[in-house]
N, C-alpha and C positions, 0 to 999 in steps of 0.2 A: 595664213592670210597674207596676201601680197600686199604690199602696197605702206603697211605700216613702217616707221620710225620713232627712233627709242632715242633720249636725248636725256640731260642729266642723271646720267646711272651713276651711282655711289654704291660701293659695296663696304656695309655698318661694320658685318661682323663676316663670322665662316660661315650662318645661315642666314644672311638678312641683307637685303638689295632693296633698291627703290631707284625709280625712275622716269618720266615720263613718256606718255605714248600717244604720238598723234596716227590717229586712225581712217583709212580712208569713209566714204559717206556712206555704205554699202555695207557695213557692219551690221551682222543681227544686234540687237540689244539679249540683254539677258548672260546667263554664264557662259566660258568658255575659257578652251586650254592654253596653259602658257608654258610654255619652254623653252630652255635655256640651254645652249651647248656651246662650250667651251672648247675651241680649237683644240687638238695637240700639238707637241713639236716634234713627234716620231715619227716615222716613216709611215707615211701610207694618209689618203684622207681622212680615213673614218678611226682617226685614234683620238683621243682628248676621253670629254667626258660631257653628259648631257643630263640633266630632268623634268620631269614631268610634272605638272601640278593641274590635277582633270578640274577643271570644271570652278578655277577657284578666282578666276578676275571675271568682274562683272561691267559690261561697257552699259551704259546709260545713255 
């Protein structure tokens, strides 16, 4: 989705993040994917590390 912004992220622990999401007005409601990736600092763009969580934030 284009358009969104993430603003106080805190990372708890090694599994657990929280943050805020302002979303633009065009959003379906209901579930949908959220993921996460995390730059590298090695050579090349597509190093780091990323995942996936299907279907598991719900916009209201």
């Amino acid at each position: 989705m284009s358009g969104a912004t993430l603003s106080n992220v805190q990372l708890l622990d090694d599994s657990t993040m929280t943050f805020d999401a302002t979303l633009p007005g065009t959003v379906t409601a209901g579930a949908n994917h959220l993921v996460i990736m995390v730059p590298g600092s090695g050579a090349g763009l597509f190093t780091g590390s990323s995942g996936l969580c299907s279907n598991c934030v719900t916009y209201q």
